[in-house]
C-alpha positions as CSV (number, residue, x, y, z in Angstrom):
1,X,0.0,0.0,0.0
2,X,1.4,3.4,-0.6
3,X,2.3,5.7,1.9
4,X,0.0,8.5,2.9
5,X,2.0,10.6,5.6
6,X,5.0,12.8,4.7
7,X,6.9,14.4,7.0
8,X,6.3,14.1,10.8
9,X,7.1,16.4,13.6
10,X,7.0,15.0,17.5
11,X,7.6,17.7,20.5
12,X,9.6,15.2,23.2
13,X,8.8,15.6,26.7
14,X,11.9,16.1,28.5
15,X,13.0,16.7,32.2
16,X,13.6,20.2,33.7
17,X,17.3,20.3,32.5
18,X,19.9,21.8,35.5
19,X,23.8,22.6,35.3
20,X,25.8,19.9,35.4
21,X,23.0,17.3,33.1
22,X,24.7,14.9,31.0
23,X,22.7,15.6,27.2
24,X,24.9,13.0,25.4
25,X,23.4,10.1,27.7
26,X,20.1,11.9,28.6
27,X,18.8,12.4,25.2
28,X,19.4,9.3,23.6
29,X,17.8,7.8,27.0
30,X,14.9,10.2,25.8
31,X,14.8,9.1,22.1
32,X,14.7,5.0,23.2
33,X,11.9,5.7,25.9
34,X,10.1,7.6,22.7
35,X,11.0,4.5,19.8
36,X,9.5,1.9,22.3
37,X,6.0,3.9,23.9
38,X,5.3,5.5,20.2
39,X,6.6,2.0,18.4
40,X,8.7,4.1,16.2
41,X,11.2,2.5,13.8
42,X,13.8,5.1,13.2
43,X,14.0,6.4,8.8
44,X,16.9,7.4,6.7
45,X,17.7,11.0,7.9
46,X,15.5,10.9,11.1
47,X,16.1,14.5,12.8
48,X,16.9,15.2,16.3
49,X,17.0,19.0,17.7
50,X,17.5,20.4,21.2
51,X,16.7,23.5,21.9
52,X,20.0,26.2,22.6
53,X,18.3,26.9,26.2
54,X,18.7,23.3,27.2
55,X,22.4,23.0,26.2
56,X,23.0,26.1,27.7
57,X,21.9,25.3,31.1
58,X,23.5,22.1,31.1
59,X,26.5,23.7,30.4
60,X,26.0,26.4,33.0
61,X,26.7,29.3,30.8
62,X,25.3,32.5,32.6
63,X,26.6,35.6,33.9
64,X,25.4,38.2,36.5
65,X,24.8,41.9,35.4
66,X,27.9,42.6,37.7
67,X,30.2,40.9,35.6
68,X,28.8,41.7,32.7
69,X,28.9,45.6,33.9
70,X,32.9,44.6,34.6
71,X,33.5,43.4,30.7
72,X,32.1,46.7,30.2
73,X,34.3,48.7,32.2
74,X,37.7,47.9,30.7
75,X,36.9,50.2,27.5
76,X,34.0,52.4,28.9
77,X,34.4,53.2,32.7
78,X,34.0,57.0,32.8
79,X,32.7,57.8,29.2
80,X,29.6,58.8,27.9
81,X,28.3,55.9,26.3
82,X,26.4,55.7,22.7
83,X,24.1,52.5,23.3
84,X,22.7,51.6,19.3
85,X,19.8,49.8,17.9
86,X,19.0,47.5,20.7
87,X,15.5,45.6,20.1
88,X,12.4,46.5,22.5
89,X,12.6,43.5,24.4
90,X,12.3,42.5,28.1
91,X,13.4,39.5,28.2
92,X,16.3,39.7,25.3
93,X,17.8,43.1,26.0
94,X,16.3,45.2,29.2
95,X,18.8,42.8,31.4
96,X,21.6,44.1,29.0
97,X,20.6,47.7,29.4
98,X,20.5,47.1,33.0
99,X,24.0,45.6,33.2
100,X,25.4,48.6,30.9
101,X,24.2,51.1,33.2
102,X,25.3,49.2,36.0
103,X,28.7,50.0,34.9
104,X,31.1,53.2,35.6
105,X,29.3,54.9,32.6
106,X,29.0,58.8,33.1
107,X,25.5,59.1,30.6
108,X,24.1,56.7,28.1
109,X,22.8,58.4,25.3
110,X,20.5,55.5,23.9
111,X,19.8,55.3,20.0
112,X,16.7,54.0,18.8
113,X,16.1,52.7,15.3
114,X,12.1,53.8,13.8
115,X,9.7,52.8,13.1
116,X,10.9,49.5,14.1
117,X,13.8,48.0,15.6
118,X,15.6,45.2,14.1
119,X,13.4,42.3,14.4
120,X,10.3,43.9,13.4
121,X,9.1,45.0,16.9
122,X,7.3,48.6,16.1
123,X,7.8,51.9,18.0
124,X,5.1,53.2,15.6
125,X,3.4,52.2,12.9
126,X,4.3,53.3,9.5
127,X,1.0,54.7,8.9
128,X,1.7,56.8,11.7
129,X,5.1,57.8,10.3
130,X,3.7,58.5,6.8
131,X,1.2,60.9,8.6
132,X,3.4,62.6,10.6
133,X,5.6,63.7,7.6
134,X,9.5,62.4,8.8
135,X,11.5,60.4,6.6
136,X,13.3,57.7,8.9
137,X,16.1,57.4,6.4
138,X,16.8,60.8,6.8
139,X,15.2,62.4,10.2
140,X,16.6,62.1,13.4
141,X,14.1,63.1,16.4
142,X,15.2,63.6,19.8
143,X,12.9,62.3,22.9
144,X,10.8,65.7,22.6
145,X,10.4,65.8,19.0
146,X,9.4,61.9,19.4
147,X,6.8,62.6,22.0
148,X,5.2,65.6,19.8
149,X,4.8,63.1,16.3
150,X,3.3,60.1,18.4
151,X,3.2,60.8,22.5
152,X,3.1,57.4,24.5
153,X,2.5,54.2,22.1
154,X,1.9,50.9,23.9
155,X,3.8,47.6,21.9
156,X,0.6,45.4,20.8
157,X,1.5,42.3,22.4
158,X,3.6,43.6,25.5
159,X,1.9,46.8,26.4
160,X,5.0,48.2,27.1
161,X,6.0,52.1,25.9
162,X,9.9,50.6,25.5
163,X,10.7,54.3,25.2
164,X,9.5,55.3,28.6
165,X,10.8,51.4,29.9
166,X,14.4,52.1,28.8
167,X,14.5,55.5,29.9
168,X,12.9,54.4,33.3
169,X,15.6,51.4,33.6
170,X,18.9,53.5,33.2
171,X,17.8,56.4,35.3
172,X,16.7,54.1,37.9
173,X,20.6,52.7,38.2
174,X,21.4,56.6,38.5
175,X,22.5,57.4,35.1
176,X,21.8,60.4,32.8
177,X,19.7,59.0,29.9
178,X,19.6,60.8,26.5
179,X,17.4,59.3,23.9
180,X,17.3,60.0,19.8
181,X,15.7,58.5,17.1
182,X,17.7,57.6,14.1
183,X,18.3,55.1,11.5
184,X,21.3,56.2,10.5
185,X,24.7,54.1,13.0
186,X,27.0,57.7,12.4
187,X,24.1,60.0,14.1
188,X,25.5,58.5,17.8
189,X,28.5,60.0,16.8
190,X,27.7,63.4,17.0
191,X,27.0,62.5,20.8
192,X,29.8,60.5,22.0
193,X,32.6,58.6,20.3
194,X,32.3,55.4,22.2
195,X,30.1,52.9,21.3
196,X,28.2,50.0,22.1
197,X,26.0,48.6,18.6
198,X,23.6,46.5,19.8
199,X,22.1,45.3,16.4
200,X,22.2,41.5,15.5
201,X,22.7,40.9,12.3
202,X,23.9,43.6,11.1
203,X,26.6,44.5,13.4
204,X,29.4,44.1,11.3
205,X,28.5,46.8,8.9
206,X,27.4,49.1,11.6
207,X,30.7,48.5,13.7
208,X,32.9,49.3,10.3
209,X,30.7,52.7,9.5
210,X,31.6,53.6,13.1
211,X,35.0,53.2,13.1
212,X,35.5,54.4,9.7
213,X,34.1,57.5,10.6
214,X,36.2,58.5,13.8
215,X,34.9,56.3,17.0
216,X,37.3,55.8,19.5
217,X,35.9,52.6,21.1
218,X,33.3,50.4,19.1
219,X,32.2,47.6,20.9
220,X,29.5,44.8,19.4
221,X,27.7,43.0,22.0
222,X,29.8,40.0,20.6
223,X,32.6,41.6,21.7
224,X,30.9,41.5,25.4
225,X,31.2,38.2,27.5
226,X,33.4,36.4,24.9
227,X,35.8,35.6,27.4
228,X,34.9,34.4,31.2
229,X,34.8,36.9,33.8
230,X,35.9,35.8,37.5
231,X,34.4,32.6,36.8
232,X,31.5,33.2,34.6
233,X,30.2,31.4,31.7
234,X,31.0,33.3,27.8
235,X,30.9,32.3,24.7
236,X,33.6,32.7,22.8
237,X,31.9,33.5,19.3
238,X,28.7,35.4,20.3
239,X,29.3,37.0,23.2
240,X,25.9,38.5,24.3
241,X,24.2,37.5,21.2
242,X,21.4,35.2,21.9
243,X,21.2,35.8,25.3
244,X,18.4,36.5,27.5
245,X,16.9,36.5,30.7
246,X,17.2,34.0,33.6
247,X,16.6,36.0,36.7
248,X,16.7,39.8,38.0
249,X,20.8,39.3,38.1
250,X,21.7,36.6,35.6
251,X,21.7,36.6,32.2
252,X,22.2,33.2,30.2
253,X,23.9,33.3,27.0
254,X,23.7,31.3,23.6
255,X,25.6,27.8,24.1
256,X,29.2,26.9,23.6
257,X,30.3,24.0,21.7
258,X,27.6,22.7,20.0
259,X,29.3,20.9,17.1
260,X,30.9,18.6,19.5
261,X,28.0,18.6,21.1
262,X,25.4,16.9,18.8
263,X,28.4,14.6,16.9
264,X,28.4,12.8,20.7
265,X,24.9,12.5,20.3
266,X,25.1,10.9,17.3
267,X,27.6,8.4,17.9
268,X,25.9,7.4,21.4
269,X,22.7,7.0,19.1
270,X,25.0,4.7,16.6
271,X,26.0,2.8,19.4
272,X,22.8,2.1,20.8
273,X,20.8,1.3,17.6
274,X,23.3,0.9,14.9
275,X,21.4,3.3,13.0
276,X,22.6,7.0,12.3
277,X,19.9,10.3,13.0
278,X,21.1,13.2,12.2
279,X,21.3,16.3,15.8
280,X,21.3,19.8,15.5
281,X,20.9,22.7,18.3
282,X,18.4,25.2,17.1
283,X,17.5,28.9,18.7
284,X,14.7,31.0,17.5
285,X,13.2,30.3,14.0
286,X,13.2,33.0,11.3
287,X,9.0,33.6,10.0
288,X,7.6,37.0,10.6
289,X,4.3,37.4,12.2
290,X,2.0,39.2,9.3
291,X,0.1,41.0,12.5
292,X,2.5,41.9,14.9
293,X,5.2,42.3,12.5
294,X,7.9,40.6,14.6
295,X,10.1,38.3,12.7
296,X,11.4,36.2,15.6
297,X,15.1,36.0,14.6
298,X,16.8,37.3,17.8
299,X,19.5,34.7,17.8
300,X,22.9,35.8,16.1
301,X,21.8,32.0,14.4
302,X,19.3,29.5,13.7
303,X,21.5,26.6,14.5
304,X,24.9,26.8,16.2
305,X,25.8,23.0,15.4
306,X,24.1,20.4,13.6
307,X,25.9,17.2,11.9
308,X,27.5,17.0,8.6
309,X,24.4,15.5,7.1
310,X,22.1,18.9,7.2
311,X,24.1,21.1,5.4
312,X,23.1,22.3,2.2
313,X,20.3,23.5,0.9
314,X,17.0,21.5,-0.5
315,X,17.3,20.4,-4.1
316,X,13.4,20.5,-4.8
317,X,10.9,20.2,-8.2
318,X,8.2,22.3,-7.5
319,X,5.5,19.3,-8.4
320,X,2.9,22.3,-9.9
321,X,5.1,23.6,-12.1
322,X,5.7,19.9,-13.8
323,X,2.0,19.1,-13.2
324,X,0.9,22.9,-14.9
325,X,3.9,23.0,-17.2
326,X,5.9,20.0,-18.4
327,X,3.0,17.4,-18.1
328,X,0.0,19.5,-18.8
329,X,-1.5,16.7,-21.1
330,X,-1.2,13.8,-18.7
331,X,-3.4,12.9,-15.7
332,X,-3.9,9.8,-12.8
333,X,-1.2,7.5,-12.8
334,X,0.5,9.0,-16.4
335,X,0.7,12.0,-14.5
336,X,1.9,10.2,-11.3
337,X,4.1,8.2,-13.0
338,X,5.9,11.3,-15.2
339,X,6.2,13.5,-12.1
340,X,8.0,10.2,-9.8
341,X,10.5,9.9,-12.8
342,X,11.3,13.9,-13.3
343,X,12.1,13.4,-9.7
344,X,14.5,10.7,-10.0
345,X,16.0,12.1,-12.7
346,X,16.6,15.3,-11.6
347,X,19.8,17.0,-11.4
348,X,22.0,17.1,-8.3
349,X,22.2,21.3,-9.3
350,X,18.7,22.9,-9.9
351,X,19.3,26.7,-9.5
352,X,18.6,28.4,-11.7
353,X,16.4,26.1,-13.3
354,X,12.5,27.2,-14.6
355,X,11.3,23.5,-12.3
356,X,12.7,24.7,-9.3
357,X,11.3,28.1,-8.9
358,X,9.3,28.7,-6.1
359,X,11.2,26.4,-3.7
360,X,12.2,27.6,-0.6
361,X,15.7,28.8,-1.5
362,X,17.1,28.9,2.3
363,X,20.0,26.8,4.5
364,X,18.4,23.7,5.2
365,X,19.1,23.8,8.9
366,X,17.6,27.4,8.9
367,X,14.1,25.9,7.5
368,X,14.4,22.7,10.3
369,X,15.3,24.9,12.8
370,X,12.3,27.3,11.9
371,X,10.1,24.0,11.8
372,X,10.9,23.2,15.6
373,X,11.1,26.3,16.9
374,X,7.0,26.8,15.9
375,X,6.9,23.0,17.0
376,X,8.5,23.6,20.7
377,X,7.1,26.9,21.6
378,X,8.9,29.2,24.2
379,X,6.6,28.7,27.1
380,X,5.2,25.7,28.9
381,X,4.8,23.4,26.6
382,X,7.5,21.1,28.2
383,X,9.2,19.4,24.8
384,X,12.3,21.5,23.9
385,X,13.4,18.2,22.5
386,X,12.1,17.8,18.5
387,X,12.0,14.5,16.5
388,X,11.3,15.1,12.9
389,X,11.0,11.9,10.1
390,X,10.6,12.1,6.5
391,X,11.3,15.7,6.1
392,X,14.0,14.4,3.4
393,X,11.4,12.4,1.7
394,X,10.0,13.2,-2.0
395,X,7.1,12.1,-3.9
396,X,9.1,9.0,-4.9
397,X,9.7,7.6,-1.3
């Protein structure tokens, strides 16, 4: 009989993982506990992904704001600090903000990006920016001139005025606050020539045009945290990217070593069933929300390790185009039959190629680590563990 399902995604149910937890024997104790109750036979290119916040906590990577504010203090103790394009975010960035003016800053003149920050979270909408006249490429408004165009605006899902929240945060540690509006990175230097860019995936260029035009001290937050301090846990690629929130004085930060990480898995896997999966770490996905406008990707990465056997990206017929196109004359098992064979004929190299258009032309552990994300959730649902079968699969399998 043929097969009817596809691909299939299963949240595991895992335990509440603490410092210390041994992943490479705990989840492939997980993933025999799941074969045997769900009488699951494992495929060719079965999937495995654990969540980054797992790994991290097992690992034990978090910092305090106080040493976080002591990074800080070897290039900024005494200056007037240029804080730019930070997302509106409690959980991601007001610890951050917290720890920056927890350090020997004088003033933090903090540099807002409109109408939106980075990852889609709005200030104000554009409808309200079209009406008011400004040009965000081009205008930069200070806290006053802000106010005037759109007084207090609320974020949609957090209710939060992240103007008045940041403000409120810094001045509360007993710094001067300055805010201004501006899209453009060089407008923070016409307040202060040290630097800290707070942007994600764009940092790079933002950290060149600053130094390029005369900062003294340009620091990413990558550049933050990448070493231990006293004790604490880094990470020696990201830094402060991908952190976020674990209590009022701790920040946890994006895991470390996770390409040794999830090749143990798999050869613990091996060794148990004789049959190879394939393990990746995964973060937040990357899919915007067409309401809220907030496309997720606050991770420096989707995945920061996976095996060998998820690189690439997907090699896909899109089946209407053959169906509409190349076999527009055939139908029921002709068509069938056509399609199955275009497939296995198919070359190992589509781009480019009139077939292919319309597939998803993106890394394929950015797509898997989208699918879990959505699949896991951030809150309770209790399976930061994903198990994903046939997602390799094609109308010939």
């Amino acid at each position: 009989m043929e097969r009817i399902v596809g691909t299939v995604v299963r949240g595991l149910r895992a335990p509440i993982f603490k410092a210390g937890d041994n992943l490479v024997q705990i989840i492939p104790d997980i993933l025999e506990r799941f074969y045997s109750q769900e009488h699951v036979e494992i495929g060719q290119k079965d999937v495995v992904a654990i969540t980054e916040s797992v790994v991290a906590r097992t690992q034990g990577n978090y910092v305090t704001i106080g040493q976080v504010a002591e990074d800080i203090n070897k290039d900024f103790a005494g200056k007037e600090v240029g804080v730019v394009f930070p997302i509106l975010s409690r959980n991601r960035f007001a610890i951050i903000l917290r720890a920056i003016a927890s350090a020997d800053v004088r003033k933090i003149i903090l540099q807002l990006s409109y109408p939106a920050d980075e990852v889609g979270n709005h200030l104000v909408s554009l409808d309200q920016v079209d009406a008011s006249g400004l040009d965000p490429w081009k205008d930069t408004l200070t806290e006053a001139e802000y106010r005037q165009h759109f007084g207090f605006q609320k974020h949609r899902f957090t209710g939060m005025d992240y103007v008045s929240y940041y403000k409120e945060l810094i001045e509360g540690l007993g710094k001067e606050c300055e805010i201004i509006f501006s899209n453009s990175p060089l407008t923070i230097l016409e307040h202060t020539p040290y630097v800290i860019n707070c942007d994600i995936h764009t940092r790079k260029r933002t950290k060149a045009l600053l130094n390029r035009h005369g900062a003294k001290c340009v620091r990413s937050l990558d550049d933050i945290m990448n070493q231990p301090i006293n004790g604490s846990g880094y990470n020696e690629t990201y830094g402060l990217l991908g952190s976020n929130k674990s209590t009022e004085e701790q920040i946890k930060l994006f895991p470390r070593e996770c390409s040794k990480l999830v090749l143990a898995i798999q050869e613990e896997v091996r060794k148990r069933t004789g049959k190879t999966i394939e393990v990746m770490v995964y973060g937040d996905g990357a899919f915007k929300d067409p309401v809220g406008k907030i496309w997720e990707l606050a991770d420096p990465v989707i995945s920061p390790g996976y095996t060998s056997g998820l690189e690439g990206t997907p090699n896909e017929l899109k089946l209407k185009y053959l169906a509409d196109n190349d076999f527009k004359d055939l139908s029921g098992d002709a068509l069938r039959d056509a399609i199955r064979n275009a497939i296995h004929e198919k070359s190992d190299h589509l781009v480019g190629q009139m077939a292919a258009q319309g597939t998803t032309p993106r890394q394929l552990t950015d797509l898997l680590g989208s699918l879990c994300d959505l699949t896991s959730g951030s809150g309770d649902k209790g399976t930061p563990i994903v198990y994903i079968q046939g997602y390799f699969d094609n109308y010939t399998n």
